[in-house]
N, C-alpha and C positions, 0 to 999 in steps of 0.2 A: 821172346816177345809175343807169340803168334803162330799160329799153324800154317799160315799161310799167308804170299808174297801182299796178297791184295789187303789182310786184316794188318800184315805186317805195316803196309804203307799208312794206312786211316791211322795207324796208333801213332806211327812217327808224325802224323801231321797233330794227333792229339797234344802229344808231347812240345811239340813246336808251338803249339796255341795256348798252352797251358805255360811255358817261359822254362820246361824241364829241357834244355839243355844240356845238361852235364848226360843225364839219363840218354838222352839220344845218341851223345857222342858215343856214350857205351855198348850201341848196336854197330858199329861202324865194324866191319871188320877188322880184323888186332892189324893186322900189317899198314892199315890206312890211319888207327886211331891216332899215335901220334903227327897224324898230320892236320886231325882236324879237333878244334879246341870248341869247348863252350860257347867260347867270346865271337870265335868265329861263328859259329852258325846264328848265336843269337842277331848281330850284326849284319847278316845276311839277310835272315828272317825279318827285321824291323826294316832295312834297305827295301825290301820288296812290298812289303804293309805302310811305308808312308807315301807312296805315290796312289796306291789301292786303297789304302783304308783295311779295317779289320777283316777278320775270314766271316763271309755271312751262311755260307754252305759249302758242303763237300760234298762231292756228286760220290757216283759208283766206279772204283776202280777199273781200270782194263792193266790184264797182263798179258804180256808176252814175253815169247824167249829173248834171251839176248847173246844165249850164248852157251857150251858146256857147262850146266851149273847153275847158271846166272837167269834172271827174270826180272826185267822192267817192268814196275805198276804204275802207270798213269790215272792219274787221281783229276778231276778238275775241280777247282776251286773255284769259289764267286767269293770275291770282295766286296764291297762299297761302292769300289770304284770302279768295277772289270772283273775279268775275270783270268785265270792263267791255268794250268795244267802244271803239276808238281810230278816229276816225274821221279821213281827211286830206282833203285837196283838194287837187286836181294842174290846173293848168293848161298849157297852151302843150306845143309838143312836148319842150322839154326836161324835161317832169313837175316844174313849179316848184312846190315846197308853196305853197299859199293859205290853211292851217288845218290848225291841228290840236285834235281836243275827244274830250273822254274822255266816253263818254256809256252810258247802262246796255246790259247785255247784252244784252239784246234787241233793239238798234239793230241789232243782226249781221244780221237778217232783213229779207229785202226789203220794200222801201216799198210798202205797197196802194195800189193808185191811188185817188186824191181822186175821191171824187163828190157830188156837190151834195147837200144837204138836201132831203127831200121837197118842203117847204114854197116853194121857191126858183121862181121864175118864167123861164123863158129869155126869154118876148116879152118881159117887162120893161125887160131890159138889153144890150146889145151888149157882147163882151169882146172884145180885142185882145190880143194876145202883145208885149211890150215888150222892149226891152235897154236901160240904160243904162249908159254909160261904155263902154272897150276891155277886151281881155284880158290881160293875165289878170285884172283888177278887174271884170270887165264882170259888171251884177246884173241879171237878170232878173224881170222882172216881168209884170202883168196890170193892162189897164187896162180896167175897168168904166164905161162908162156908161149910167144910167139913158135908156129911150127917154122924152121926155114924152109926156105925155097931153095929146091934143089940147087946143088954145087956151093950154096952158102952154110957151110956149116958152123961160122962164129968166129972170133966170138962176137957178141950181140949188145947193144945198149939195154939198158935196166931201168927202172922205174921202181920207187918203193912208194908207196902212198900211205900215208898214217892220218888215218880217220881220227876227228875229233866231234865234240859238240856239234849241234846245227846241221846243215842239210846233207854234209860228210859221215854222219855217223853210222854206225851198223845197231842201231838202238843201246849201246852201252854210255848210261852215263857214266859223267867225269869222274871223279874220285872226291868232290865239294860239293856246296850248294855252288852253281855257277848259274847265268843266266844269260 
């Protein structure tokens, strides 16, 4: 498609504007392809364009990591009617989409970095940096655990947390257009 995540994104939104569907599905990653059809994205695309109205500009990409591999382009959009942030995920060097999500205008601006809550204890807990699975699927994660306190040595309750879209995510979009 592109040399790069940011041209990668503008082409798929050209593609999307232009009604090449089928072509788009074809950047999708192979292990995601059969899950996303023509019918679907076009259906999603036109879902999002009749409350807005047509695409009237596309601004300048922003990318970020998203992860081993992986690179979110947030693109903002101006319709008609508003405006939205199409955000994609590009994995692997041939820039295979991983996702695509329509998410509010504001997305466009870069992500502040996370910092902990005052209240949050470091001696508490040890964290670890995780990967699970390959790429371009590969999900990154953080894994927590509590130090004990002396004489307790377990076992311990557990927590798993599975980040999705919206203000849980770790900037990887979903595997569809979602919104």
């Amino acid at each position: 498609m592109s040399a790069s995540p940011a041209s990668a994104a503008l082409a798929a939104i050209d593609m999307a504007r232009n009604g090449q569907f089928a072509e788009l599905c074809g950047r999708f990653a192979p292990p995601l392809q059969p899950m996303v059809s023509a019918d679907g994205l076009r259906a999603a695309w036109e879902a999002e364009l009749a409350p807005h109205g047509p695409v009237t500009g596309v601004g300048t990409p922003l990318t970020e990591p998203a992860g081993p591999g992986v690179t979110t382009a947030k693109v903002p959009v101006t319709f008609e009617h508003g405006s939205l942030t199409v955000a994609i995920g590009f994995a692997g060097e041939q820039d295979w989409i991983t996702g695509i999500q329509f998410l509010p205008a504001s997305a466009a601006e870069p992500a502040a970095p996370w910092e902990p809550p005052p209240y949050a204890d470091p001696a508490a807990f040890t964290e670890t940096e995780v990967i699970l699975g390959e790429p371009p699927l590969a999900v990154p994660g953080t894994l927590s655990v509590p130090r004990p306190a002396p004489g307790r040595d377990g076992p311990h309750p557990a927590v798993l947390l599975l980040s999705g879209s919206g203000p849980t995510t770790r900037t990887r979009p979903s595997a569809a257009i979602s919104r």
